[in-house]
PyMOL commands that place a pseudoatom at each C-alpha (Angstrom):
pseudoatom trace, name=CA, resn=UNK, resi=1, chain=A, elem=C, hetatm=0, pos=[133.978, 93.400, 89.541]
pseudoatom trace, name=CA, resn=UNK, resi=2, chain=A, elem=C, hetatm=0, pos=[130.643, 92.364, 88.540]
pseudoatom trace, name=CA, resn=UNK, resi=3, chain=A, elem=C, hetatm=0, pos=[128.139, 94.757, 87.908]
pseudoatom trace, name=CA, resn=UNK, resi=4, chain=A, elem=C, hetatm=0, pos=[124.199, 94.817, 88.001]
pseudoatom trace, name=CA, resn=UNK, resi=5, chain=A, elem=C, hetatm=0, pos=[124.126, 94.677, 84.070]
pseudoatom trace, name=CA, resn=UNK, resi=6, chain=A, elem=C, hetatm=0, pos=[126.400, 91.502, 83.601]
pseudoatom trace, name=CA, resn=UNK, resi=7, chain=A, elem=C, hetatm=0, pos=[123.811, 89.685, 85.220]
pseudoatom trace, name=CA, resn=UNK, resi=8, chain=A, elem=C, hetatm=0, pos=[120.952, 87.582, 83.701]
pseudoatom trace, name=CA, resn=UNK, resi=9, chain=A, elem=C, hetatm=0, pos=[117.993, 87.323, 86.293]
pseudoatom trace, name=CA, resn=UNK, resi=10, chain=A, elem=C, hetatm=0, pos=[114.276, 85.745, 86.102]
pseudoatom trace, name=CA, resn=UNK, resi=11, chain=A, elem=C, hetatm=0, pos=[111.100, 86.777, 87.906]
pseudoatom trace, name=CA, resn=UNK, resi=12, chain=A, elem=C, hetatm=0, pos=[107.887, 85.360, 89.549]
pseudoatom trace, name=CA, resn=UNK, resi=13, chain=A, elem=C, hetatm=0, pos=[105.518, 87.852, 89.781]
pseudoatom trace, name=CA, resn=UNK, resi=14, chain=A, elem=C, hetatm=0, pos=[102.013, 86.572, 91.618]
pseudoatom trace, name=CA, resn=UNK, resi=15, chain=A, elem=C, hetatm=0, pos=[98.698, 88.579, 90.929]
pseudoatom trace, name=CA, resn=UNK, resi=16, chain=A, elem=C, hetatm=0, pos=[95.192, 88.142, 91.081]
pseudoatom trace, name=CA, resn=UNK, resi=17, chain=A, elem=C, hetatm=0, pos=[92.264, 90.262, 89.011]
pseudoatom trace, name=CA, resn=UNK, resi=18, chain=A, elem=C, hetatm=0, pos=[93.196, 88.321, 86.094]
pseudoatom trace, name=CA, resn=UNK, resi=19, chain=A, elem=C, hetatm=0, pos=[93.130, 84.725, 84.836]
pseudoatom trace, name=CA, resn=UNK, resi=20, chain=A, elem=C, hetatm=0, pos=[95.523, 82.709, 83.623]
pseudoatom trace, name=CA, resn=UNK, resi=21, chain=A, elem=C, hetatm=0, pos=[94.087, 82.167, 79.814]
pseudoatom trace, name=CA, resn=UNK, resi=22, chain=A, elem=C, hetatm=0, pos=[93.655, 86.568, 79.643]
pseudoatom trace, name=CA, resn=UNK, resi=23, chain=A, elem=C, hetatm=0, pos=[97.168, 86.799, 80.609]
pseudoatom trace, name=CA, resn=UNK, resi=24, chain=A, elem=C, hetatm=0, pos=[98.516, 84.808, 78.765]
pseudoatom trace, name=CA, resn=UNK, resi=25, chain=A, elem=C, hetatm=0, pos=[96.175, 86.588, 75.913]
pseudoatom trace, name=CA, resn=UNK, resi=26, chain=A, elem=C, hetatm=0, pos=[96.324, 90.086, 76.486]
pseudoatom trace, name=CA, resn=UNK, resi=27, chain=A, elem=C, hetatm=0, pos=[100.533, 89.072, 76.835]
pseudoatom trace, name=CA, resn=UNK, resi=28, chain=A, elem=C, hetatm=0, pos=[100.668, 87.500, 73.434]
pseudoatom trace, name=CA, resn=UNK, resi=29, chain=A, elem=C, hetatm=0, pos=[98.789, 90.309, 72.253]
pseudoatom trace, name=CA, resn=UNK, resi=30, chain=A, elem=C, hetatm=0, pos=[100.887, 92.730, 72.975]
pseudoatom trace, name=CA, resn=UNK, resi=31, chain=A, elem=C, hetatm=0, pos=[104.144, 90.806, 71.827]
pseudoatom trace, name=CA, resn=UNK, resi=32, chain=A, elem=C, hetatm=0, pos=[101.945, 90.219, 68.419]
pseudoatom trace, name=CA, resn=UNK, resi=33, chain=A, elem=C, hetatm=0, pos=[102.188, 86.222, 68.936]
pseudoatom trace, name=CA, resn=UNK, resi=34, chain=A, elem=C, hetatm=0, pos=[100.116, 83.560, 70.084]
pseudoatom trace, name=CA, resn=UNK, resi=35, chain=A, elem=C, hetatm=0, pos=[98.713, 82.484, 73.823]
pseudoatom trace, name=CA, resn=UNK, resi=36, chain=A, elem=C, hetatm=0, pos=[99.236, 78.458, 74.243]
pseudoatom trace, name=CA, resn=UNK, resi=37, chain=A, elem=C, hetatm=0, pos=[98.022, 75.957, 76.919]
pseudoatom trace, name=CA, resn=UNK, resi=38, chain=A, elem=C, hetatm=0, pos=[100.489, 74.046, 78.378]
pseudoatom trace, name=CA, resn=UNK, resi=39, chain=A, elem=C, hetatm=0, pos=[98.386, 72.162, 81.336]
pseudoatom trace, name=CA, resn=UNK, resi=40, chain=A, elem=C, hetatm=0, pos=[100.054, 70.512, 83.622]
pseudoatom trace, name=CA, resn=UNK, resi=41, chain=A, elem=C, hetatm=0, pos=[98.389, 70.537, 87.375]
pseudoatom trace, name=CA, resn=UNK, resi=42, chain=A, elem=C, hetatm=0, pos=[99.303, 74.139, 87.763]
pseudoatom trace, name=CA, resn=UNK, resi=43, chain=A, elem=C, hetatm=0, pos=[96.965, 75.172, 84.619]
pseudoatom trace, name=CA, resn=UNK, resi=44, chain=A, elem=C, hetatm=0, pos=[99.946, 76.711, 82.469]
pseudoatom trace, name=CA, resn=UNK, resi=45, chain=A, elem=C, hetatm=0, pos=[99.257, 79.439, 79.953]
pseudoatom trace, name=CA, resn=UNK, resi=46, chain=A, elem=C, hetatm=0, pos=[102.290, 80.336, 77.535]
pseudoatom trace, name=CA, resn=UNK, resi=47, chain=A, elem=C, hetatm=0, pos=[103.495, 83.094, 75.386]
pseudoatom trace, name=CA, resn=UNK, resi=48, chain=A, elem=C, hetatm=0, pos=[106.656, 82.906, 73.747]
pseudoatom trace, name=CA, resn=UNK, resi=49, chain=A, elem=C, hetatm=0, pos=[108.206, 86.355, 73.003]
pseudoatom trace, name=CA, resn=UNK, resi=50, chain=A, elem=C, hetatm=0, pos=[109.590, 87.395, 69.706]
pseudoatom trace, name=CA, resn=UNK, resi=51, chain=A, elem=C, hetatm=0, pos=[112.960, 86.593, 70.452]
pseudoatom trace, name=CA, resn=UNK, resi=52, chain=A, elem=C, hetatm=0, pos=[111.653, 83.000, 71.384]
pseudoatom trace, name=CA, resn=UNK, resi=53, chain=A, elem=C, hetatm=0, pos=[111.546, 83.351, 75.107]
pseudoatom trace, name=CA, resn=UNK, resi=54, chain=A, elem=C, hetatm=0, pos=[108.936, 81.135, 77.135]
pseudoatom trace, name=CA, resn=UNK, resi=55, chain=A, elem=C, hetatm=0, pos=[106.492, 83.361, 79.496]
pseudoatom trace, name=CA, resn=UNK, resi=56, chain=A, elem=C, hetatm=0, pos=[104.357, 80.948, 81.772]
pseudoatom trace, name=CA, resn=UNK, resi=57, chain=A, elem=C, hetatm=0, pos=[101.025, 81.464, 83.563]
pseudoatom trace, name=CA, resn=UNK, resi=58, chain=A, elem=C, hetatm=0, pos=[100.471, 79.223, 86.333]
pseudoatom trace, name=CA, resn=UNK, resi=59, chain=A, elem=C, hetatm=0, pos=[98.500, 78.925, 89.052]
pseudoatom trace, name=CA, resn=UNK, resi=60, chain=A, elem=C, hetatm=0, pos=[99.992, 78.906, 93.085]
pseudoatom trace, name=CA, resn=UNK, resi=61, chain=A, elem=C, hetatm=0, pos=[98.038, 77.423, 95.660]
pseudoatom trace, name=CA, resn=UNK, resi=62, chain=A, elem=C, hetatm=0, pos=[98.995, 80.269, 98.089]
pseudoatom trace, name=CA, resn=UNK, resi=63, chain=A, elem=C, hetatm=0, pos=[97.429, 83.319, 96.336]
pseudoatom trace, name=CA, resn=UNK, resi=64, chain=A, elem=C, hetatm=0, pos=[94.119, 84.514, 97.798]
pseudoatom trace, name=CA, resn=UNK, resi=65, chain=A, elem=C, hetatm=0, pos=[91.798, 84.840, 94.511]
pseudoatom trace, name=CA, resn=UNK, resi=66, chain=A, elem=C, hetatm=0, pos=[89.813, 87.948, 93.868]
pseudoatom trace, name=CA, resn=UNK, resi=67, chain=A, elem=C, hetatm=0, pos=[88.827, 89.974, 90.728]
pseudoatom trace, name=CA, resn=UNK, resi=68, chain=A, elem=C, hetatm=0, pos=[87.185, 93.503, 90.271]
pseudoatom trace, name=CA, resn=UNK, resi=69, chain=A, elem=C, hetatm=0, pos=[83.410, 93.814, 89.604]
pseudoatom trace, name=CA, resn=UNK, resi=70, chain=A, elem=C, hetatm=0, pos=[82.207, 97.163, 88.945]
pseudoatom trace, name=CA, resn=UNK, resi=71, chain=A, elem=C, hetatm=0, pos=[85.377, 98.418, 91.030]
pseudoatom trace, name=CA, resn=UNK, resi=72, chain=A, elem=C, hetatm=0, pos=[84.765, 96.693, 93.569]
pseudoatom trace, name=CA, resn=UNK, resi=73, chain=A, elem=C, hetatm=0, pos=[86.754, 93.377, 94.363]
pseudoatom trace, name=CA, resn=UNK, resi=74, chain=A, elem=C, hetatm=0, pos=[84.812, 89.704, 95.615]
pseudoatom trace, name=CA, resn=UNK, resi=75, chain=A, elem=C, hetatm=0, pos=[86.452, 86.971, 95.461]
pseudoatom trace, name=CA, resn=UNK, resi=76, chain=A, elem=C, hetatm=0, pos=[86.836, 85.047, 92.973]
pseudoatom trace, name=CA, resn=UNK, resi=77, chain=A, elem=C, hetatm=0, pos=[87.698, 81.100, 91.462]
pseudoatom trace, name=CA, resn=UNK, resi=78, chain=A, elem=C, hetatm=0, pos=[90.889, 79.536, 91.286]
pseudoatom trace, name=CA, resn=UNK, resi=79, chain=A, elem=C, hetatm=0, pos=[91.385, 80.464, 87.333]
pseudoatom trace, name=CA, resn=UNK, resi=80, chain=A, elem=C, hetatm=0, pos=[91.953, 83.998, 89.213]
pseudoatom trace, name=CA, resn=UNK, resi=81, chain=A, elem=C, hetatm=0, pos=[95.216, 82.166, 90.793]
pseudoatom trace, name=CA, resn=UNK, resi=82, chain=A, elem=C, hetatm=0, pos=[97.668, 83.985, 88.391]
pseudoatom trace, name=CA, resn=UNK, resi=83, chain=A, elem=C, hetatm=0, pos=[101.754, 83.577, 88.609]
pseudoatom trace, name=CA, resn=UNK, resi=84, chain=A, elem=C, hetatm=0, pos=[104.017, 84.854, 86.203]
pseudoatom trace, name=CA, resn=UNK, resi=85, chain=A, elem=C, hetatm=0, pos=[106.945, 83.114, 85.315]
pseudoatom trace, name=CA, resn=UNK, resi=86, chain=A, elem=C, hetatm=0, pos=[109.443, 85.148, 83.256]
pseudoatom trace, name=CA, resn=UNK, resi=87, chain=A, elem=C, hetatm=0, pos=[112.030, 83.784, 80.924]
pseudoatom trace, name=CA, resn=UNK, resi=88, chain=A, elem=C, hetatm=0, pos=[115.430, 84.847, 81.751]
pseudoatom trace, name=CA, resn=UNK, resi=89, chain=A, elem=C, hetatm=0, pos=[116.429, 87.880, 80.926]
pseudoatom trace, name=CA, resn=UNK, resi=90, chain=A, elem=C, hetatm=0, pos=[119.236, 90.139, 80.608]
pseudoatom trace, name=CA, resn=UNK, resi=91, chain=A, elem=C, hetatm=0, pos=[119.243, 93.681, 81.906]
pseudoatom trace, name=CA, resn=UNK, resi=92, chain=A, elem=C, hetatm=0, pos=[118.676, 95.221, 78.683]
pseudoatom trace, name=CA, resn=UNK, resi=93, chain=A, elem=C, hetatm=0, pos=[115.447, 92.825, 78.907]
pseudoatom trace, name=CA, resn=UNK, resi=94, chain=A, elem=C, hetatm=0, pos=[114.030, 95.293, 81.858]
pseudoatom trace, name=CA, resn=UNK, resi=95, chain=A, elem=C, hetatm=0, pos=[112.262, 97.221, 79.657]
pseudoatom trace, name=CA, resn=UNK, resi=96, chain=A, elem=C, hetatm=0, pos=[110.378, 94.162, 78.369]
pseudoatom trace, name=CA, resn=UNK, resi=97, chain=A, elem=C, hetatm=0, pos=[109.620, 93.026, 81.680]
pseudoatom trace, name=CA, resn=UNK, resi=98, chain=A, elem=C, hetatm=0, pos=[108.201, 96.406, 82.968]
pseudoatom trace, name=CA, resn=UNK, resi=99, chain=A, elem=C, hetatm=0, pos=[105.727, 96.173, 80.048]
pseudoatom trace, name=CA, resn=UNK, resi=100, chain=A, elem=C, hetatm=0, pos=[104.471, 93.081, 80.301]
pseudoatom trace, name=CA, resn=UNK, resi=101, chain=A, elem=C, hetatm=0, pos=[103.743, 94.393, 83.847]
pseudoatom trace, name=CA, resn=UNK, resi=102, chain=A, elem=C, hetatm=0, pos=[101.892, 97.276, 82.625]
pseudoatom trace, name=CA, resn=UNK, resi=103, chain=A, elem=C, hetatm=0, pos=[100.049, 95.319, 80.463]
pseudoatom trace, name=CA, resn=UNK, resi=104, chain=A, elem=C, hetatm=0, pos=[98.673, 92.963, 83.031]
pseudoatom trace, name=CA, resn=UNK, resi=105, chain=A, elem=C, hetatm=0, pos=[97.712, 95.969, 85.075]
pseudoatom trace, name=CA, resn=UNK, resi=106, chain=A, elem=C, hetatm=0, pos=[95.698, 97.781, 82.149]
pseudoatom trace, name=CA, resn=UNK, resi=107, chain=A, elem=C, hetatm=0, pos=[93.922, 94.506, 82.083]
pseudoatom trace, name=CA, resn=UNK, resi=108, chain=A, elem=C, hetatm=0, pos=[92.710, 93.778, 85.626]
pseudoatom trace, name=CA, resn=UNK, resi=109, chain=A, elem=C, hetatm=0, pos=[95.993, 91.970, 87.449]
pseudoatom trace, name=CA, resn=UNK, resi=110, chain=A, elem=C, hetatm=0, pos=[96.053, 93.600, 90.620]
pseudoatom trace, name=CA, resn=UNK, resi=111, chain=A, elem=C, hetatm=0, pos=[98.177, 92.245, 94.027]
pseudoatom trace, name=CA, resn=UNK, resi=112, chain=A, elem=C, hetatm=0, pos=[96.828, 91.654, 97.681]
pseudoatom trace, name=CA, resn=UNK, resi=113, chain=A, elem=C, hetatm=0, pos=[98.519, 90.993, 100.475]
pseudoatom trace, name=CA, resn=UNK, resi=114, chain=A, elem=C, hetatm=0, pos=[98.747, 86.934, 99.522]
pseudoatom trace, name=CA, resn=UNK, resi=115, chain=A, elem=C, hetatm=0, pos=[100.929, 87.960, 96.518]
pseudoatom trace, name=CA, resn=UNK, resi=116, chain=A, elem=C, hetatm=0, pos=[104.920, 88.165, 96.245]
pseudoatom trace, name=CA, resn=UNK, resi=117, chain=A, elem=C, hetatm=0, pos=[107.483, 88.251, 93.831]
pseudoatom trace, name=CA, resn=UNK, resi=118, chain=A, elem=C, hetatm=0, pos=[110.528, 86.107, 93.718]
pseudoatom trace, name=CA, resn=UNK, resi=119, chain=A, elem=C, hetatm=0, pos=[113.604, 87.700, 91.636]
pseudoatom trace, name=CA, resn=UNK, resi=120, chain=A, elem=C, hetatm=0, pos=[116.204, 84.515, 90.258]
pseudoatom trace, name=CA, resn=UNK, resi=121, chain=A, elem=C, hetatm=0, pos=[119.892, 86.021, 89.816]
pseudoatom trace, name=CA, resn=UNK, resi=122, chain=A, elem=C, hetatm=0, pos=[122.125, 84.033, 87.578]
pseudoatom trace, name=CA, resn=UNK, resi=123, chain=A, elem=C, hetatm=0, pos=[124.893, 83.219, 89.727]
pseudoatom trace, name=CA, resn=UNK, resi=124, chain=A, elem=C, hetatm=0, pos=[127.470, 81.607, 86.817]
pseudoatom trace, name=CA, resn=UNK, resi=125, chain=A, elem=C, hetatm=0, pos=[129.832, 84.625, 86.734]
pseudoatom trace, name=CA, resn=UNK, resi=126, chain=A, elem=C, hetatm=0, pos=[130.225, 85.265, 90.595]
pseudoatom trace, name=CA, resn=UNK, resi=127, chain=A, elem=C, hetatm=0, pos=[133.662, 84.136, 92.146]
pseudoatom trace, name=CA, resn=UNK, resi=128, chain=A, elem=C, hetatm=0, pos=[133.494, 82.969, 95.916]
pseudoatom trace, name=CA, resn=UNK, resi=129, chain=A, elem=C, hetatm=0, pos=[134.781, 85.785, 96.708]
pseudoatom trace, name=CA, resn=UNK, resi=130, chain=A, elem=C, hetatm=0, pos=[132.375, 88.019, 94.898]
pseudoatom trace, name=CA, resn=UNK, resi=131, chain=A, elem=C, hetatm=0, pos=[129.394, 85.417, 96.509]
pseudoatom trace, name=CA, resn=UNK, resi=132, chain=A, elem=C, hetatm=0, pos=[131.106, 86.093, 100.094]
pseudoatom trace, name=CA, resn=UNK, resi=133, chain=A, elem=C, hetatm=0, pos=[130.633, 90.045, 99.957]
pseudoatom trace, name=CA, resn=UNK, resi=134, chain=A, elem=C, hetatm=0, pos=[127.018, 90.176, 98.486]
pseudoatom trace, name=CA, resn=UNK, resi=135, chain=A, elem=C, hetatm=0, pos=[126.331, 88.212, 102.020]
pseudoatom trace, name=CA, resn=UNK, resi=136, chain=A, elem=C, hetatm=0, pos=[128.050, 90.313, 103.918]
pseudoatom trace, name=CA, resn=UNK, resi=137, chain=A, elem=C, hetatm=0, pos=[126.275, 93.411, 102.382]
pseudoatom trace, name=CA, resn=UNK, resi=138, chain=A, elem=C, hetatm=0, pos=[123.315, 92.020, 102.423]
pseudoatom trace, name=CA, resn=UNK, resi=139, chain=A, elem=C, hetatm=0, pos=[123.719, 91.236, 106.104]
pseudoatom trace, name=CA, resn=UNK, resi=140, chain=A, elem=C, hetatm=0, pos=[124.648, 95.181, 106.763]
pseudoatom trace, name=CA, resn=UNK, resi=141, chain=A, elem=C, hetatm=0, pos=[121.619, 96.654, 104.600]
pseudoatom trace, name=CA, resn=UNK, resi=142, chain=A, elem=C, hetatm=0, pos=[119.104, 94.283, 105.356]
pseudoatom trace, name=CA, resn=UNK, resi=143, chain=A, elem=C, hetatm=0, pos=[116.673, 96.117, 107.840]
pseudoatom trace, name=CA, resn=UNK, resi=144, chain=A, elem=C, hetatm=0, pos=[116.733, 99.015, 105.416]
pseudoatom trace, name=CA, resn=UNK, resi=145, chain=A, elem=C, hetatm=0, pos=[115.886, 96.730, 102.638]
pseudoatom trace, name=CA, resn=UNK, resi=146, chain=A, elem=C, hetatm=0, pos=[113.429, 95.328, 104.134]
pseudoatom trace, name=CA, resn=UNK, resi=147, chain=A, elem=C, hetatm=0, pos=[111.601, 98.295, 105.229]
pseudoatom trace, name=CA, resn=UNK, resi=148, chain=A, elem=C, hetatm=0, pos=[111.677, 99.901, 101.813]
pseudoatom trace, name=CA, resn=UNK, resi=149, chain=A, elem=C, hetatm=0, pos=[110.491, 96.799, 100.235]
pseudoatom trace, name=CA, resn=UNK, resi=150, chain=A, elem=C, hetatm=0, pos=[107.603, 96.716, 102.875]
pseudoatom trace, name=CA, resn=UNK, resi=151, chain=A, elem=C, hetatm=0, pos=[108.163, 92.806, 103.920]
pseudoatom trace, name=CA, resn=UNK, resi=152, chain=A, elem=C, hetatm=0, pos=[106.073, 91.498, 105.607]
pseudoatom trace, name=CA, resn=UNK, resi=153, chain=A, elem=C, hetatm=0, pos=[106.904, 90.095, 109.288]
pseudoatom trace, name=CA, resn=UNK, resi=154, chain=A, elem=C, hetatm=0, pos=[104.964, 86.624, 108.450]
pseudoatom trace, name=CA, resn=UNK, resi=155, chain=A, elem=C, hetatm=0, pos=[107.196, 86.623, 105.300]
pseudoatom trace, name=CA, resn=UNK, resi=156, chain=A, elem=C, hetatm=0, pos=[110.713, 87.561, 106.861]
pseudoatom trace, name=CA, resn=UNK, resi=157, chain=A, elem=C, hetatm=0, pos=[109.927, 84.455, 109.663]
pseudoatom trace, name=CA, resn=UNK, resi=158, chain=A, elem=C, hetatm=0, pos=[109.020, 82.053, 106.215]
pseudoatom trace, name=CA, resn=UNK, resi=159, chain=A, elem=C, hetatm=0, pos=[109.771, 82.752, 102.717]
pseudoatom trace, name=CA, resn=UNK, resi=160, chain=A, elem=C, hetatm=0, pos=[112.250, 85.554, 102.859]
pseudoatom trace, name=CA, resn=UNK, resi=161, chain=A, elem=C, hetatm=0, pos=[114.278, 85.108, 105.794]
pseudoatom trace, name=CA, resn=UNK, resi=162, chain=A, elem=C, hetatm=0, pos=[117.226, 87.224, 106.927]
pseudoatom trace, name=CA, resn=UNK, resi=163, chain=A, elem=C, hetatm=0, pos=[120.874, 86.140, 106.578]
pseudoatom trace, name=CA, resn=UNK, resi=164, chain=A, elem=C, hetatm=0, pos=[121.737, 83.395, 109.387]
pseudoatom trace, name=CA, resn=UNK, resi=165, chain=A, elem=C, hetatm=0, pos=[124.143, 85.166, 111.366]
pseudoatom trace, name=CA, resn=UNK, resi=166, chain=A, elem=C, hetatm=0, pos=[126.224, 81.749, 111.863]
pseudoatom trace, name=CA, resn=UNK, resi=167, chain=A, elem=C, hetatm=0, pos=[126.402, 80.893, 107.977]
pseudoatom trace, name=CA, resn=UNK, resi=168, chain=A, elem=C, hetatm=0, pos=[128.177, 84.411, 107.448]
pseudoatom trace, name=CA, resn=UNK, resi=169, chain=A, elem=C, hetatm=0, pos=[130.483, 84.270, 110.032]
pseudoatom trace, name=CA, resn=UNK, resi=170, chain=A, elem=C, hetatm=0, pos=[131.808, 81.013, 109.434]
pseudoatom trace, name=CA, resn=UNK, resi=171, chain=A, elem=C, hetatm=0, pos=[132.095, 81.894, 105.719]
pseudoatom trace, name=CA, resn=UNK, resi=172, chain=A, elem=C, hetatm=0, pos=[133.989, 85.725, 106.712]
pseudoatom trace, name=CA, resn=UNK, resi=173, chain=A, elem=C, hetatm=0, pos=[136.016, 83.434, 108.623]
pseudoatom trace, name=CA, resn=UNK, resi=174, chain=A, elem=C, hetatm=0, pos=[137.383, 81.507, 105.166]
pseudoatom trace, name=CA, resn=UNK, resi=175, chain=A, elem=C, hetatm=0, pos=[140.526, 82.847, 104.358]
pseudoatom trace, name=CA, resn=UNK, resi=176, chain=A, elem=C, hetatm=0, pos=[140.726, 85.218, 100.721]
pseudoatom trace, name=CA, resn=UNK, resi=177, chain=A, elem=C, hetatm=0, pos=[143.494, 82.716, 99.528]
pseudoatom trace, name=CA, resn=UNK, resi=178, chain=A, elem=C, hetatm=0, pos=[141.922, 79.831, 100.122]
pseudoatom trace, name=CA, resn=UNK, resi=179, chain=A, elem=C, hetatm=0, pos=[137.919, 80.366, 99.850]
pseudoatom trace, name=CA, resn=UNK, resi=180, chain=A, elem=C, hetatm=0, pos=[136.564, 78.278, 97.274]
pseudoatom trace, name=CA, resn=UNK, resi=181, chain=A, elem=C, hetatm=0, pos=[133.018, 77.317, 95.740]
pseudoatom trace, name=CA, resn=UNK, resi=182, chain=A, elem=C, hetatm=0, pos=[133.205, 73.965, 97.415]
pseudoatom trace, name=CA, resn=UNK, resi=183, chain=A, elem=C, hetatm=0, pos=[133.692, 75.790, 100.771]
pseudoatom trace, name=CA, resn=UNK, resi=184, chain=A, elem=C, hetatm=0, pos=[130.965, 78.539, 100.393]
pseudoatom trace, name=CA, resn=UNK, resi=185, chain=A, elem=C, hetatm=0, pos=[128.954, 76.029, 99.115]
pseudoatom trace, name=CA, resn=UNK, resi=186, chain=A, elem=C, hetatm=0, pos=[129.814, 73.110, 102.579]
pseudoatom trace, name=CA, resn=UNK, resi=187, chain=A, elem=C, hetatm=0, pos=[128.721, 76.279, 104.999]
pseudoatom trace, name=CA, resn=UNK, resi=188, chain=A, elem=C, hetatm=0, pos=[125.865, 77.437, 103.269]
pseudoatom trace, name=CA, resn=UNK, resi=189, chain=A, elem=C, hetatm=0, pos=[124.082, 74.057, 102.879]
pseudoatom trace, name=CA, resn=UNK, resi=190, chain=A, elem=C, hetatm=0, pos=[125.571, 72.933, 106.824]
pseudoatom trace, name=CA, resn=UNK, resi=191, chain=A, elem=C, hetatm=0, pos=[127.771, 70.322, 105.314]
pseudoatom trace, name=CA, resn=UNK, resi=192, chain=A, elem=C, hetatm=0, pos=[126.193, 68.567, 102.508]
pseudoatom trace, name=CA, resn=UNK, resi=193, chain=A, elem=C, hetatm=0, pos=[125.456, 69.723, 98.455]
pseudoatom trace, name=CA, resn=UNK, resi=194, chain=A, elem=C, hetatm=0, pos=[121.416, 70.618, 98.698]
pseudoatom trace, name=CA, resn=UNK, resi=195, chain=A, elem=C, hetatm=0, pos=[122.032, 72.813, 95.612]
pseudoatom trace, name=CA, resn=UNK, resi=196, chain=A, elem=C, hetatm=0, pos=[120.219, 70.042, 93.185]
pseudoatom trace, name=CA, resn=UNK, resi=197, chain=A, elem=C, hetatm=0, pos=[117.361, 70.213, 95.546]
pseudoatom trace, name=CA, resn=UNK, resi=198, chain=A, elem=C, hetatm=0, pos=[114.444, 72.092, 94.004]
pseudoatom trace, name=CA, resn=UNK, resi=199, chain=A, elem=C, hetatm=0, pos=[112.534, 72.746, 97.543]
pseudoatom trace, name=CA, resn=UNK, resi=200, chain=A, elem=C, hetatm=0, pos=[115.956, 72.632, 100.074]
pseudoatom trace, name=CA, resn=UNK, resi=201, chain=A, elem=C, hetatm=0, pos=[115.392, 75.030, 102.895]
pseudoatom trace, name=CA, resn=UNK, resi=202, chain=A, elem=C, hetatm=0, pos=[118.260, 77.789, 101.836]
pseudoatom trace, name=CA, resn=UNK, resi=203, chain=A, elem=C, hetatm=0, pos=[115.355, 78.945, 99.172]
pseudoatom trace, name=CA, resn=UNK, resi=204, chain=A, elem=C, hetatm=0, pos=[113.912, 80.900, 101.532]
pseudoatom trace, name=CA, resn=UNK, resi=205, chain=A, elem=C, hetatm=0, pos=[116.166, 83.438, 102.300]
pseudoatom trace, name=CA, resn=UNK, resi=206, chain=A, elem=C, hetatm=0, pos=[116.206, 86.931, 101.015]
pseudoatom trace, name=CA, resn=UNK, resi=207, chain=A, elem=C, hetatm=0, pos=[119.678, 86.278, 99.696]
for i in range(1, 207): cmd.bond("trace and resi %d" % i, "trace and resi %d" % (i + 1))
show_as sticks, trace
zoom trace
């Protein structure tokens, strides 16, 4: 069976308070390394870790920018437009994660209600089998979920939708003996192989 802890994961963490360049900084500064600009259109910031992992600062056109000013938060330029791209990481990595976290805290990142998070789960050592009962738990414990995670309504209709009822039934339906990748992978795309598309629709599910 495969457990929380066999399982690498990456996170994208958006924030505001903060810029991009003083993330990156106060980041590299805490792992004793260097900050780095990377460009690009999305005004990347690096920080590589010191067990060589990449940690990106970029910007995301859907964050409403603000910053603090005497405690009290204005708004703010597009520099304040701050997402953070972990490497990935393996559980024992968690630590790591929660203080680079901290650290943008202590140092002005703060959330509003334009910011989310997006957590990547390495897939590689699920079976079909294994991939067809995360949906169907997911699918039973979703409204609690949701409601202790505070998700927003505008977010549950858009970029963290519920389980499609009509994906997990015809996938229950797939026999035990016979269920393969190639079969989860035909219902949950509706028929075709979108998994080698960056943006496909199925991205914005919760699961």
């Amino acid at each position: 069976m495969i457990g929380i802890k066999d399982q690498y994961f990456g996170t994208e963490i958006e924030m505001t308070g903060i810029t991009r360049q003083r993330a990156a900084e106060v980041v590299a500064e805490m792992f004793g390394t260097e900050a780095y600009y990377d460009g690009t259109t999305y005004g990347i910031w690096s920080v590589i870790d010191l067990e060589g992992k990449k940690w990106k600062f970029m910007s995301d056109g859907s964050i409403y920018t603000q910053r603090k000013v005497y405690g009290r938060i204005v708004d703010a330029g597009r520099e304040y437009s701050t997402e953070m791209v972990s490497p990935k990481l393996s559980y024992d990595e968690m630590g790591k994660l929660q203080e680079v976290v901290r650290c943008l805290r202590r140092h002005g990142g703060f959330v509003n209600e334009s910011c989310g998070q997006h957590v990547h789960i390495d897939a590689s050592n699920h079976t079909p089998q294994s991939l067809k009962n995360a949906l169907t738990i997911m699918y039973a414990k979703e409204d609690i979920l949701f409601k202790a995670l505070k998700v927003q309504e505008r977010r549950a209709n858009s970029y963290c939708q519920r389980v499609r009822p009509e994906v997990l039934e015809k996938i229950r339906k797939i026999p035990n003996k016979s269920i393969t990748m190639d079969r989860v992978r035909n219902v949950w795309y509706g028929g075709r192989d979108g998994s080698h598309t960056h943006y496909d629709h199925t991205r914005y599910y919760a699961l």
